[in-house]
N, C-alpha and C positions, 0 to 999 in steps of 0.2 A: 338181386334182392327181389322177392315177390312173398304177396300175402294171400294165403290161399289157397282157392286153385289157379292164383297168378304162379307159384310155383310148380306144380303140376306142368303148367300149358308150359312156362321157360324151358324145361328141363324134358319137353317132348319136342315143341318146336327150335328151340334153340339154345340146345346142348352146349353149342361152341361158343355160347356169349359168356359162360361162364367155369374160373375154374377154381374159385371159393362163390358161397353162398349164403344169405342170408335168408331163412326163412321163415316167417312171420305166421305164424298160428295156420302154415302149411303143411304140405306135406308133398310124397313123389308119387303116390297110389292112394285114393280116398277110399274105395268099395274093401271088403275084407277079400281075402285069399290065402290059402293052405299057410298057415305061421307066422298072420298078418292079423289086423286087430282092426282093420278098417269096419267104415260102415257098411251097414247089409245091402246087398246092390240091390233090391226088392225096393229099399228107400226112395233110391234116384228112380228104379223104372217106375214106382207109382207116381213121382213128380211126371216124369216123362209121358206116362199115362194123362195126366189129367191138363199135362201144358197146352194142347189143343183146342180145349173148351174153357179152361179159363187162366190163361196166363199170367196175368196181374195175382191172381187166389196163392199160383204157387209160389210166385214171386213173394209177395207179402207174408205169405207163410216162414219163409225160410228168413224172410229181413228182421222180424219178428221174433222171433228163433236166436238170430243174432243178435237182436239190440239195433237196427241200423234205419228204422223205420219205416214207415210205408213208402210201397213200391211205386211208381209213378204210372201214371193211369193209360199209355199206352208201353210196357214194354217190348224188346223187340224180342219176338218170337224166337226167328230164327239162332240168335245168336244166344237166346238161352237153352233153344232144344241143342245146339251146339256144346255149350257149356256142361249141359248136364250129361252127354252122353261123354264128354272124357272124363267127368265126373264118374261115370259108369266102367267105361274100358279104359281108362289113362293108367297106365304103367310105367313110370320111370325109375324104378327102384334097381336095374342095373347101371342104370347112367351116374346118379347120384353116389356110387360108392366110390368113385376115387373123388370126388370134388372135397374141401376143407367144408365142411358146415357149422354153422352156429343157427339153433335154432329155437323163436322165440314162440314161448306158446302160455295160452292164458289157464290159469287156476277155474275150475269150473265151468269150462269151454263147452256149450252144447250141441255145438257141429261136430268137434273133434274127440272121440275117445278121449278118457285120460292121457293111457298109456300109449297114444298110440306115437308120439315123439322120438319117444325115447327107441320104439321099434321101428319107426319109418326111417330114422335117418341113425344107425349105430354107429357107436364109436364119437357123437358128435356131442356136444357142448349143448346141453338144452337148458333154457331157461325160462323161470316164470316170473315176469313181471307186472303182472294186473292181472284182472278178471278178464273172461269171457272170449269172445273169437275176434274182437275189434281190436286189436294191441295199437294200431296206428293211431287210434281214434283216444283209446286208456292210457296208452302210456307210450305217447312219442317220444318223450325223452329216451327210454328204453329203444326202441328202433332205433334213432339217431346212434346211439352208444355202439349197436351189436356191429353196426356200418362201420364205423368207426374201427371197432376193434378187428373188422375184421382186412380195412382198407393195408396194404403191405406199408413200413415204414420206411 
């Protein structure tokens, strides 16, 4: 289970921990690519661009963006220029296609395309139950369930 780009980084760094999935207003590739609906990588390199001079600015931009509030007043640099560059080149979408997926994503999401669920993870069970890009936060019941359904009986 990961939300985000906590799914991204699972399913780059470790493939083998998982062979159903729970994805939470994630995905396996954030940036768009040839018949892919992601966001514009131009997004992330101007974050990336501007994380040097003011890091907390992009932070709280993006927290903002999502509903999650202000960013705390030193973040760590490193591990956000980290974050946003597999934000940038992170591609998991050949690993991702044998796994079982159920994936939970928000109505009006403004980190995540609409459409881009239903095309990041095919074939898979997508649902929407709340608003916006925080589903853990909107609608835990909803998370608890998809876990649930997705634990073998």
């Amino acid at each position: 289970m990961g939300h985000s780009l906590g799914v991204l980084w699972l399913l780059t760094r470790r493939p083998e921990w998982c062979d159903r999935l729970v994805s939470v207003n994630g995905f396996p590739r954030f940036t768009s690519a040839p018949g892919y609906p992601g966001v514009p990588v131009r997004s992330v390199e101007r974050m990336l661009a501007r994380l040097p001079e003011d890091p907390k600015g992009v932070l709280d931009a993006f927290r903002t963006r999502c509903g999650a509030g202000r960013a705390p007043d030193d973040p760590d640099v490193d591990a956000l220029r980290q974050g946003l560059e597999l934000l940038r080149d992170g591609d998991a979408r050949d690993i991702v296609t044998d796994k079982g997926v159920l994936a939970l994503a928000g109505h009006n999401d403004l980190i995540l395309p609409p459409n881009m669920m239903e095309l990041a993870f095919p074939g898979a069970e997508v649902r929407y139950p709340a608003e916006g890009h925080l589903l853990p936060r909107n609608a835990p019941e909803a998370v608890v369930q998809a876990v649930r359904d997705m634990v073998p009986r």
